[in-house]
Backbone bond lengths (Angstrom), bond angles and torsions (degrees), N, CA, C in turn:
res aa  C-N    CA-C-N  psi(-1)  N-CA   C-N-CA  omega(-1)  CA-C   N-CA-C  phi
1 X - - - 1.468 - - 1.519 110.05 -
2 X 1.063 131.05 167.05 1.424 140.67 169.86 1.539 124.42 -51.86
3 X 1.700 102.29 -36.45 1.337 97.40 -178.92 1.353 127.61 -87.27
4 X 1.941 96.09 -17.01 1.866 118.14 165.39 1.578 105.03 -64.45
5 X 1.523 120.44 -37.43 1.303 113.89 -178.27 1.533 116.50 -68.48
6 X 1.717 105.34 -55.68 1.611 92.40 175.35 1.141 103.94 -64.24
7 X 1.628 161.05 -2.55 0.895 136.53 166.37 1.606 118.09 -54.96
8 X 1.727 91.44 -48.68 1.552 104.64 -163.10 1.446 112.99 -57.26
9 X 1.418 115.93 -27.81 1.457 122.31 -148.21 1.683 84.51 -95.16
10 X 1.370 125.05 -64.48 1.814 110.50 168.12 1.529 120.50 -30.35
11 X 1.258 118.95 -50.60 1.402 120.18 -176.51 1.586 113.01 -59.87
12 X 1.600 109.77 -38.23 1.339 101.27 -154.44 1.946 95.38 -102.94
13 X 1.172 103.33 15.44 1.509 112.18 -173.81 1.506 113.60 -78.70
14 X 1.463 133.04 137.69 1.387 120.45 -175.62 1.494 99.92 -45.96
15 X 1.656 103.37 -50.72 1.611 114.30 -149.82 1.720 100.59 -48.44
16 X 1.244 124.26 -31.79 1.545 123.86 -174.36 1.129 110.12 -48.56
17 X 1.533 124.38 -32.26 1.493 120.13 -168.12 1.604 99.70 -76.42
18 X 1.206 147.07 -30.93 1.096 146.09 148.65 1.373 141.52 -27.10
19 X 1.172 108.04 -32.42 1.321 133.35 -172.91 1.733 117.72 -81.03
20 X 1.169 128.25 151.44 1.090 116.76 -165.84 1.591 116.92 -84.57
21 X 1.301 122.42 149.98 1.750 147.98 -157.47 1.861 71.51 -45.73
22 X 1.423 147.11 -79.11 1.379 146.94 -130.62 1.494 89.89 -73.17
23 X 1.493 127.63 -62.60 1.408 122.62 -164.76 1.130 103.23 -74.22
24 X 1.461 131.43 -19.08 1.731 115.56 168.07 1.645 111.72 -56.48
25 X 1.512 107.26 -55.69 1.526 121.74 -173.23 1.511 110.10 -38.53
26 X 1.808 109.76 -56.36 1.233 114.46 -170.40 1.474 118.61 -73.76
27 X 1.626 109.20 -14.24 1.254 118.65 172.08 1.856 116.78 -56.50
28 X 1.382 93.82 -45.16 1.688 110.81 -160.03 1.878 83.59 -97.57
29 X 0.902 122.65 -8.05 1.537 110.14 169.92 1.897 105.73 -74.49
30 X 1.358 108.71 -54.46 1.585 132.97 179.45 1.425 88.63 -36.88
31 X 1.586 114.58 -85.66 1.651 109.91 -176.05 1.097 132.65 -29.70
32 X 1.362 104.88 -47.62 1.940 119.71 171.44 1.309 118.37 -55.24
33 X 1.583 112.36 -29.19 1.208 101.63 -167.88 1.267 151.62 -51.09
34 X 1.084 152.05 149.86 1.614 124.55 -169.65 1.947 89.54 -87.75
35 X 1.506 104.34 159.73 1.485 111.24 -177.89 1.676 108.15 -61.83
36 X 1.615 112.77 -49.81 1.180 123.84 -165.03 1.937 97.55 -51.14
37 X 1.446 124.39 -47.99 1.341 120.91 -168.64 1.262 115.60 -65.34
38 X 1.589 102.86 -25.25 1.725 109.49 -179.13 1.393 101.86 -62.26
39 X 1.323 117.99 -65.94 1.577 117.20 -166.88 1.397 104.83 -86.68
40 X 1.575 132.26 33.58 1.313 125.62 141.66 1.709 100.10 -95.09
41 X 0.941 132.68 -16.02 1.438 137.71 167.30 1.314 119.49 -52.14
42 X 1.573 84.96 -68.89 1.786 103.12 -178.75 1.435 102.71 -63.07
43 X 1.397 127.44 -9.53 1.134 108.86 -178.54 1.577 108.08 -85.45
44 X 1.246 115.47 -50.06 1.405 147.83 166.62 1.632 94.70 -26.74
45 X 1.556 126.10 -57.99 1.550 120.37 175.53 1.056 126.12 -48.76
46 X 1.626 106.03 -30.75 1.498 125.55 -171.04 1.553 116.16 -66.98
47 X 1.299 110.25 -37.79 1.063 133.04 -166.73 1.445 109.34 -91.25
48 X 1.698 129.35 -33.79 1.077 116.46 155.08 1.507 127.00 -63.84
49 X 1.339 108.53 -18.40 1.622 122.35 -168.15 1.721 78.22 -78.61
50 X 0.597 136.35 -90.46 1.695 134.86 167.61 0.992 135.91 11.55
51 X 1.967 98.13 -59.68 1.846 102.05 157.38 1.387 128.12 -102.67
52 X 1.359 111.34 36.75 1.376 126.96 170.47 1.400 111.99 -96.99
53 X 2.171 97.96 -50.09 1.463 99.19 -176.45 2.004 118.00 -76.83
54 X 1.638 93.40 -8.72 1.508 92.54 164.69 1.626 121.00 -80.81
55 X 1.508 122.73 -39.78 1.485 105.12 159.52 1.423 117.39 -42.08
56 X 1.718 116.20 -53.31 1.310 118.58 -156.79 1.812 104.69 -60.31
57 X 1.355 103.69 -40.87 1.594 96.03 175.84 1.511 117.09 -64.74
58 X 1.479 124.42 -49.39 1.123 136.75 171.59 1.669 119.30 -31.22
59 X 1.716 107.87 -48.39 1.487 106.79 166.55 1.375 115.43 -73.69
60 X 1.308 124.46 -16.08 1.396 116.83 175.36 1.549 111.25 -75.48
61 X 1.585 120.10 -43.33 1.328 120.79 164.01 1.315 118.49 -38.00
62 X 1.449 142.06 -50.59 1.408 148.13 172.98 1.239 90.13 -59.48
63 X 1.604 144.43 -68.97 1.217 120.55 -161.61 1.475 118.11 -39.04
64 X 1.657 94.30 -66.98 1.755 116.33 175.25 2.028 101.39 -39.37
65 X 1.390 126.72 -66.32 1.209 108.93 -178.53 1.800 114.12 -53.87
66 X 0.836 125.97 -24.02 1.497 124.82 170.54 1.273 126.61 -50.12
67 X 1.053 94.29 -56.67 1.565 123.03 170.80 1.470 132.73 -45.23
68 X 1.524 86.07 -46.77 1.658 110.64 -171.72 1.713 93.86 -72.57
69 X 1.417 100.71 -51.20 1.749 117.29 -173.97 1.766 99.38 -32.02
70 X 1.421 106.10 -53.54 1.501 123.12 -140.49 2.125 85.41 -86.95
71 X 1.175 111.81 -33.65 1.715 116.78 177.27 1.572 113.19 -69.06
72 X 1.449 95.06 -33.74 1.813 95.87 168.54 1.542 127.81 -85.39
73 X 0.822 97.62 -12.17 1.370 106.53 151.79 1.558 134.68 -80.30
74 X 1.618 106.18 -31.63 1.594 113.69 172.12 1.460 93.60 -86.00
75 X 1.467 143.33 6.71 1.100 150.20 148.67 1.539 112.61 -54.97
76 X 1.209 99.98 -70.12 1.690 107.26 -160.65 2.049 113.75 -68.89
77 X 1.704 83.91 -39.60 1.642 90.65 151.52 1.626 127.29 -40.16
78 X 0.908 96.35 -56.98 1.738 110.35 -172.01 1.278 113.89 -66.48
79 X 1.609 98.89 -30.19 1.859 99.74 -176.10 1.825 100.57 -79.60
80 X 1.075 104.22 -33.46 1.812 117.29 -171.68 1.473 86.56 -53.74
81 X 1.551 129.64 -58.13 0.933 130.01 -156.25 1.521 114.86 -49.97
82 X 1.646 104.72 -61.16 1.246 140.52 175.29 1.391 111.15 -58.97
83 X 1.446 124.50 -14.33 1.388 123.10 143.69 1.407 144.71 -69.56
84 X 1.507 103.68 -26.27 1.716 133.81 -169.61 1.423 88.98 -79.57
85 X 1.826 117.99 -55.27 1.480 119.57 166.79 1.035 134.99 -12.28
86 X 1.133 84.34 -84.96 2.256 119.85 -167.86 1.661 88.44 -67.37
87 X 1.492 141.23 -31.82 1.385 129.16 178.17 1.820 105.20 -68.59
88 X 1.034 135.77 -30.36 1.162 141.66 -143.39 1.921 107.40 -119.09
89 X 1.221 94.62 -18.55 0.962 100.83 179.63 1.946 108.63 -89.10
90 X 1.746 105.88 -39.46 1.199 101.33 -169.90 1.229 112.35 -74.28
91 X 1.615 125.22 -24.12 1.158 152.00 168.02 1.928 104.65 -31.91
92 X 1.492 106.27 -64.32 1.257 115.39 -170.05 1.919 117.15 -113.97
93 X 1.507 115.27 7.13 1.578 116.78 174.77 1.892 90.41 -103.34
94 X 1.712 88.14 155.39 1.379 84.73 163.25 1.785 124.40 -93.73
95 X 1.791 106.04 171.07 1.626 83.99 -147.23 1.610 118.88 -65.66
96 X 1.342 122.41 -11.34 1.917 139.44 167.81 1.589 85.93 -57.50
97 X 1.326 143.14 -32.02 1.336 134.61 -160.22 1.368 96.41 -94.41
98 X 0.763 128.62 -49.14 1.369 134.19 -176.48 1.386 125.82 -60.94
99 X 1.184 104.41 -26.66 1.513 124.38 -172.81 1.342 99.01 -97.21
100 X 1.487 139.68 -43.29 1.072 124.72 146.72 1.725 137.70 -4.78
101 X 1.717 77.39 -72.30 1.672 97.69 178.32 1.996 122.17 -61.91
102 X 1.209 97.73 -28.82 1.830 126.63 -175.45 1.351 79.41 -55.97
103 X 1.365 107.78 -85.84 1.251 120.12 -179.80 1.604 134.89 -26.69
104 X 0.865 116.73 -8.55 1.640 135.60 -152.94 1.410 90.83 -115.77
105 X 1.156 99.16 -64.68 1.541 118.74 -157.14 1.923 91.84 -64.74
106 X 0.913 123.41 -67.76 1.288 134.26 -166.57 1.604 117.01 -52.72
107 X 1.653 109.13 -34.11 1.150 115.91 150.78 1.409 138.59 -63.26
108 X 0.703 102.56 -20.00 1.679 115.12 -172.30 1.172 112.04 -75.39
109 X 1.708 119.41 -49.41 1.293 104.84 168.26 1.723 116.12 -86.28
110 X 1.051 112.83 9.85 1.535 108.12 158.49 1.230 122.65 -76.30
111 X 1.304 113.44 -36.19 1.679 139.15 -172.13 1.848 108.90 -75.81
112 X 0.878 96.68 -29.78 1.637 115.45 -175.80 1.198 104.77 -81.05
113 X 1.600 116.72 -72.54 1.174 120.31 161.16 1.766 135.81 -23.49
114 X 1.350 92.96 -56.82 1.761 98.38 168.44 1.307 117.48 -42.34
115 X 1.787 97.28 -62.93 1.482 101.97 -158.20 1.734 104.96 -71.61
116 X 1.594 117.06 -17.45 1.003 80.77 -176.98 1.953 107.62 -87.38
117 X 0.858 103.54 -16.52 1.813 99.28 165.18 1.645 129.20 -41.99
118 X 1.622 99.65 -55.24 1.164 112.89 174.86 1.496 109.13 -49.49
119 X 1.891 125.03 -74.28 1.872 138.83 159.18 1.499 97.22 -9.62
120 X 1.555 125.44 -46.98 1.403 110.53 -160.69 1.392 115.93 -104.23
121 X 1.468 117.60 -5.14 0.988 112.93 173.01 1.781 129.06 -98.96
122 X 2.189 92.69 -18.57 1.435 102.45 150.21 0.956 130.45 -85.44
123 X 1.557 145.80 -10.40 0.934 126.85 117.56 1.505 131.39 -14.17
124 X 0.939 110.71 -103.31 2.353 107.72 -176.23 1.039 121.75 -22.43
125 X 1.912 105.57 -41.16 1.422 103.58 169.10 1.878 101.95 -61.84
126 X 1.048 119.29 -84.64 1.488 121.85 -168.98 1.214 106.01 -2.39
127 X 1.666 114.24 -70.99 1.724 142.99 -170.73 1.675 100.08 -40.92
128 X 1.720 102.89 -52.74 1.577 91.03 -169.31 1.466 109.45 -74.43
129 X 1.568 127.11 -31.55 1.137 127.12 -173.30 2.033 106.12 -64.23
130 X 1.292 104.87 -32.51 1.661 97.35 -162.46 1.825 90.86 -82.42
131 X 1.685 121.24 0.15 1.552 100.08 -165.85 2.012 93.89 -120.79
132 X 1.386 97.81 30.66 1.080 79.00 159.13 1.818 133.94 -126.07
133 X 0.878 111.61 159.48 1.944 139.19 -175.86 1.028 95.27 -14.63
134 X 1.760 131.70 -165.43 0.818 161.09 111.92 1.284 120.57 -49.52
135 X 1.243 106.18 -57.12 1.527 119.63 176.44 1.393 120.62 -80.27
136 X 1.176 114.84 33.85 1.625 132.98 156.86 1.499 101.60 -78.28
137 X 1.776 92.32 143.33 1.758 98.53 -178.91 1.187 103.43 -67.36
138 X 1.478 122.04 172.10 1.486 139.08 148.01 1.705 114.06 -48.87
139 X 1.348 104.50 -39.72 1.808 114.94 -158.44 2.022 89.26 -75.62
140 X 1.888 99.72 -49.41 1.510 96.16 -172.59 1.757 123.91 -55.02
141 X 1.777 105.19 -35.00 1.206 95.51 -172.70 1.704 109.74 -96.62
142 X 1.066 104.96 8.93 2.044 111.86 167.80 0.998 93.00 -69.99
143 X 1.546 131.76 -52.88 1.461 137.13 -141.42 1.377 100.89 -63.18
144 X 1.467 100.85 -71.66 1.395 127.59 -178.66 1.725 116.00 -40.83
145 X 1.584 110.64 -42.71 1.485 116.42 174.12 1.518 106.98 -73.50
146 X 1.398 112.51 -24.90 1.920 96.22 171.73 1.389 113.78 -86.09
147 X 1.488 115.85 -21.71 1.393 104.42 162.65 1.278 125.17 -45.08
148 X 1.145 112.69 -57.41 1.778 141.80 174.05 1.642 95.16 -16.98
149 X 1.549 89.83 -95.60 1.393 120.79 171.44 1.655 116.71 -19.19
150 X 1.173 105.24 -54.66 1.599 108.95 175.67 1.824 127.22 -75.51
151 X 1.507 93.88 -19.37 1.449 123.32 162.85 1.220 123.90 -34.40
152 X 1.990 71.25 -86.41 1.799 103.27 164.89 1.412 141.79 -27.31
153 X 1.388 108.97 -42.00 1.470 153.94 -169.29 1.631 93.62 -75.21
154 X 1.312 132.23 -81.59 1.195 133.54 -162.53 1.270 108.56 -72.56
155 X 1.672 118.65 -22.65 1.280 118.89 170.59 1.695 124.19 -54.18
156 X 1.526 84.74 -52.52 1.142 99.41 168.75 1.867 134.06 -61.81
157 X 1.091 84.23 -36.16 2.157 109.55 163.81 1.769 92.13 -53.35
158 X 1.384 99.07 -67.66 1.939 102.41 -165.52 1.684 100.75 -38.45
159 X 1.456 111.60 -50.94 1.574 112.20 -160.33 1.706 97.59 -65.02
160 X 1.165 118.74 -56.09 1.375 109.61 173.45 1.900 123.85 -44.42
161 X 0.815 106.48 -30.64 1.262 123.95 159.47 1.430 129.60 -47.86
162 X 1.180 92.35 -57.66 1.760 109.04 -179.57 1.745 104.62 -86.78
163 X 1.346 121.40 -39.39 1.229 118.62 146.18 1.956 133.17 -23.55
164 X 1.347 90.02 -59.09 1.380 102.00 165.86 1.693 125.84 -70.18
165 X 1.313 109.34 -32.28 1.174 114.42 164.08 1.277 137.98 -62.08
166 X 1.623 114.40 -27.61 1.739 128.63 179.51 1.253 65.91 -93.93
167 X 1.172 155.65 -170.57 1.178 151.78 -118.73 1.466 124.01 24.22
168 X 1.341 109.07 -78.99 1.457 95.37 171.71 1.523 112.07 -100.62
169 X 1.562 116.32 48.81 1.562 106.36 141.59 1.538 90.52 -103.37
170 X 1.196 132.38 -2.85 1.600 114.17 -173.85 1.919 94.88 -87.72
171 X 1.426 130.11 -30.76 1.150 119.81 -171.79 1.825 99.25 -65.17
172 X 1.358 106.60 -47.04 1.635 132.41 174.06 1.295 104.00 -33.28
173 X 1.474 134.41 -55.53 1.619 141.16 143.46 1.114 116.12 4.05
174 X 1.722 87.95 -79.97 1.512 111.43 -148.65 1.690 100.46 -57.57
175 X 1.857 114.42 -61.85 1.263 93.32 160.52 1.253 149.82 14.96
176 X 1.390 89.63 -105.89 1.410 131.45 -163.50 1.544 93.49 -66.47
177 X 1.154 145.64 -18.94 1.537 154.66 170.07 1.341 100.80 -56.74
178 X 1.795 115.19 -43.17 1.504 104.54 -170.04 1.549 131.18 -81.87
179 X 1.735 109.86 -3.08 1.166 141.92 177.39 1.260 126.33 -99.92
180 X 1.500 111.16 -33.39 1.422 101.24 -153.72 2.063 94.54 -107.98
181 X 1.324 105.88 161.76 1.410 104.08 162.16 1.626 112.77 -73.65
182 X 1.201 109.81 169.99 1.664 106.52 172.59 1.229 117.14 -63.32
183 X 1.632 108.93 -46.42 1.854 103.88 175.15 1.297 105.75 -45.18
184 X 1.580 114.08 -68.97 1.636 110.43 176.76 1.516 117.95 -32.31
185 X 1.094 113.25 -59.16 1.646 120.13 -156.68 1.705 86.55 -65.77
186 X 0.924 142.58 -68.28 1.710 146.95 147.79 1.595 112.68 14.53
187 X 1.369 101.57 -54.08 1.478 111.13 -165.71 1.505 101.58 -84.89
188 X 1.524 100.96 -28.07 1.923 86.55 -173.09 1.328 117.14 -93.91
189 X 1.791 111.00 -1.33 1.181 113.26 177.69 1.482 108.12 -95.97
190 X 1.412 133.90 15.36 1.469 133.62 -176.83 1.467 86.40 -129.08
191 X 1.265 153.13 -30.90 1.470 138.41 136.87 1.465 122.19 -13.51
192 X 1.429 99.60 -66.69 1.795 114.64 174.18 1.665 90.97 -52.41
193 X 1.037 92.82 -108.72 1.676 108.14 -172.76 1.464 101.14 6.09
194 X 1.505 92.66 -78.68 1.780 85.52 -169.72 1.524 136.94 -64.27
195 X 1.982 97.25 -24.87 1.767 94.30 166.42 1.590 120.35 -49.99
196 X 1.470 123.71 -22.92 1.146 125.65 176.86 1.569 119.67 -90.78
197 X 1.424 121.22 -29.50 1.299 138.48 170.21 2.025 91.67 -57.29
198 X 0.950 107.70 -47.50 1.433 100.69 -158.75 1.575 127.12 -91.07
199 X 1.398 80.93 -15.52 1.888 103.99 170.64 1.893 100.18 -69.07
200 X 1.319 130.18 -41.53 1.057 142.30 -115.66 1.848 87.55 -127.06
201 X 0.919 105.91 -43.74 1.653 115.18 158.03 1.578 118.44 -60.98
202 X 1.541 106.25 -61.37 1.279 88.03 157.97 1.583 163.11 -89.75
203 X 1.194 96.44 10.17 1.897 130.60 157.86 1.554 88.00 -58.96
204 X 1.317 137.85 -68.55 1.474 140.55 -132.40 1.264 85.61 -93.96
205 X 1.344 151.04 -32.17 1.580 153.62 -172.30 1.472 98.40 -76.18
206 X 1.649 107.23 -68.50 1.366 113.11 172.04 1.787 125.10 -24.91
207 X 1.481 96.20 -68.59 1.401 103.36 -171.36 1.867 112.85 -78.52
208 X 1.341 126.34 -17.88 1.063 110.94 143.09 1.364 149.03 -58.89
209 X 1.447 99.99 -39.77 1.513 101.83 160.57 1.506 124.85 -68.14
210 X 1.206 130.60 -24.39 1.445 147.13 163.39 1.492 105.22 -62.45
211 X 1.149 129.47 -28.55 1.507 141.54 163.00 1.694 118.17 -49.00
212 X 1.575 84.94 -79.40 1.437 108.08 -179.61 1.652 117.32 -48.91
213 X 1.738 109.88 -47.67 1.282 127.14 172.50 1.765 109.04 -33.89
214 X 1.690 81.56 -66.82 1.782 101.94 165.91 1.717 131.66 -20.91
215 X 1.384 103.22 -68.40 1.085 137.93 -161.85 1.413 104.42 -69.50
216 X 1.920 119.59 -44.70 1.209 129.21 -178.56 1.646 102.82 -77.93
217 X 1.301 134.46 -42.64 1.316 143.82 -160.35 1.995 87.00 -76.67
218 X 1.165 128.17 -24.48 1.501 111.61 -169.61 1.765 94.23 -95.89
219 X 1.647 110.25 -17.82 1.628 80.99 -176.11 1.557 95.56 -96.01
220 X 1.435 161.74 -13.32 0.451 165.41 -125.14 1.811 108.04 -101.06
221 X 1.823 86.37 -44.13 1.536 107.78 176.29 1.285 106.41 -70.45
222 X 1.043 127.60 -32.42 1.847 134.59 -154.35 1.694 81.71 -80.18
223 X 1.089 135.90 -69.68 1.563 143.74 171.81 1.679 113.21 5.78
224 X 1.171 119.85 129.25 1.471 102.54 173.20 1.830 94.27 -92.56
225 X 1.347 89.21 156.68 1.708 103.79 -157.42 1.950 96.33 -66.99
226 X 1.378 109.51 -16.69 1.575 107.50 -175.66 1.430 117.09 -115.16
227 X 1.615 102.26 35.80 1.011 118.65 179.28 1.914 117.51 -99.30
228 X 1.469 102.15 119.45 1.269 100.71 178.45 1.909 119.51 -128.34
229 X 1.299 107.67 121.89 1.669 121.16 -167.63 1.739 97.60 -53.82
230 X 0.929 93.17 165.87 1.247 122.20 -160.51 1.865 91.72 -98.17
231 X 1.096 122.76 -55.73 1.314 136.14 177.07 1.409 111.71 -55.98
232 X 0.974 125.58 -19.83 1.369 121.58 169.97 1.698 94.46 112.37
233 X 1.493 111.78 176.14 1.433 110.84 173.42 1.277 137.27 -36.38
234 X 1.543 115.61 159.12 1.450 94.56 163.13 1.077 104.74 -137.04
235 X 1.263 121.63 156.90 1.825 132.47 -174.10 1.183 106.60 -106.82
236 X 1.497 119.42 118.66 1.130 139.60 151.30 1.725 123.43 -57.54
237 X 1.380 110.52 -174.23 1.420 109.36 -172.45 1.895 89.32 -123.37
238 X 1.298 91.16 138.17 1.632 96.99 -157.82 2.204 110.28 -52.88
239 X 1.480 103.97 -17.96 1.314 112.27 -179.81 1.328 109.69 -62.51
240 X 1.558 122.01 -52.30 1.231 135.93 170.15 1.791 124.93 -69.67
241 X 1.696 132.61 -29.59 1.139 144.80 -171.06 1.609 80.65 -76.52
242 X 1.120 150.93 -51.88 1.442 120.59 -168.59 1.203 144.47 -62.75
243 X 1.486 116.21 -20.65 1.246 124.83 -149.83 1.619 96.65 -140.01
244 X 1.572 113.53 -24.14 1.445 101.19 169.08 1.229 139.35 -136.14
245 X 1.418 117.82 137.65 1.229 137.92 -154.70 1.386 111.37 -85.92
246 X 1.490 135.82 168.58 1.202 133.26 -178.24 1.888 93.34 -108.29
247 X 1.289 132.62 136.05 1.056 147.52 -153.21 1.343 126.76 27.76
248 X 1.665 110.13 39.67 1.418 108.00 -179.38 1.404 118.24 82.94
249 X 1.968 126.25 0.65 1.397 141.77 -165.75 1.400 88.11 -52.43
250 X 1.536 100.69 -168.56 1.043 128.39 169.88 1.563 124.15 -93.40
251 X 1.945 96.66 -37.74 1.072 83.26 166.70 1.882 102.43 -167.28
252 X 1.069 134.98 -157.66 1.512 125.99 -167.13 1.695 112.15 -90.77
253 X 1.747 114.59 -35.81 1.081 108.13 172.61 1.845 106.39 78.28
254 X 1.392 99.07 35.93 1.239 92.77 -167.08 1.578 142.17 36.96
255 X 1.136 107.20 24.59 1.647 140.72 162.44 1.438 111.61 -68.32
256 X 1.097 101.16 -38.01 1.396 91.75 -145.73 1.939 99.14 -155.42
257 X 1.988 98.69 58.42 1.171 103.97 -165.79 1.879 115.57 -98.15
258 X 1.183 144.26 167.18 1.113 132.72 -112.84 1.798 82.55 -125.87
259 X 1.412 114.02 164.86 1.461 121.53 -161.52 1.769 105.15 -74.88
260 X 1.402 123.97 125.55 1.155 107.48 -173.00 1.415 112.39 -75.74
261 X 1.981 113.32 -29.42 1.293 113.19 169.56 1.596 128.98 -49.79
262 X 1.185 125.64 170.20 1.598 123.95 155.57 1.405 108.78 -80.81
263 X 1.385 133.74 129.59 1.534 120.10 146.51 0.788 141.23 -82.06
């Protein structure tokens, strides 16, 4: 095998005699080795490479929950805002004017919402269609291309949609132009803006962390259940430490114990 050969060629190399009494030993241990112990080794690397890249995702999850923390809050802001609004507005539009605006407002995050459902769900399709085989059926990749197609279609419906909507937030403007001061009119147009800025942030927060979650829960499984890192523990994110085990175990064995912080 390759690893008996580089063994052989270190051992039988002048330069080996150079080398120190420990790296000679382990040298002529390598050669000796039986094959089966090598690739329980190499497997053994594999598996730390494994629970390295699960911390490494795991700290990115705390980032991502941080984040999200700090977006729900520029959430609740925005709605406060969008409350001070909609009070001030009904106060001084008449009520066909007002209802206008209800209307506007209420759509928008429906409209937002869609499209971004639709983006994410043509997407996966796309992803699965561009990652597959050769040896994919005929029936699987028809399927998958009429999904597309039918995707496409409503995607395309959503944009018309939202089309129609800056439309009548621009009539929604005009309005609200004849009532409000500019500071006011100011405030309800960075409301808009941002109810959609912030919907759209958190889709992209959302589905990364649903990623990452992902990503840790599949290596976790690959794990043999009596497997313990070399690095010492690793901390999970308390969503994931409950329910999953590293090769399907029973249970972590204090391996693999759960974040004491909140994220």
């Amino acid at each position: 095998s390759d690893h008996k050969e580089a063994a052989g060629v270190l051992v039988n190399c002048p330069a080996y005699y150079s080398v120190s009494a420990a790296k000679a030993e382990l040298l002529n241990k390598i050669k000796d080795m039986p094959e089966e112990l090598r690739e329980e080794e190499e497997q053994e690397d594999v598996n730390e490479k494994k629970a390295e890249l699960i911390g490494s995702l795991t700290h990115k999850l705390e980032t991502l929950q941080e984040a999200k923390g700090s977006l729900l809050t520029d959430i609740r802001l925005n709605n406060a805002l969008g409350e001070e609004v909609e009070a001030l507005i009904s106060e001084l539009c008449k009520p066909n004017e007002f209802d206008k605006y209800k209307m506007f407002i209420g759509d928008l995050d429906k409209v937002v919402n869609l499209l971004l459902s639709l983006s994410g769900r043509l997407a996966r399709v796309e992803n699965v269609l561009s990652g597959l085989g050769e040896d994919a059926s005929k029936e699987e990749r028809s399927s998958l291309n009429e999904k597309r197609k039918v995707l496409a279609g409503q995607h395309e419906d959503a944009r018309e949609l939202k089309e129609n909507l800056d439309r009548r937030e621009r009539v929604v403007l005009d309005i609200l132009a004849n009532y409000l001061s500019a500071e006011q009119l100011q405030d309800y147009q960075h409301f808009v803006k941002m109810k959609s800025t912030l919907l759209i942030e958190q889709r992209k927060l959302d589905d990364k962390i649903k990623l990452g979650q992902e990503q840790v829960r599949c290596l976790l499984e690959s794990l043999p259940s009596d497997f313990r890192p070399k690095a010492g523990a690793i901390s999970l994110p308390p969503a994931l430490a409950s329910h999953v085990t590293p090769g399907g175990g029973p249970a972590f064995g204090g391996v693999f114990p759960t974040l004491t912080s909140p994220l």
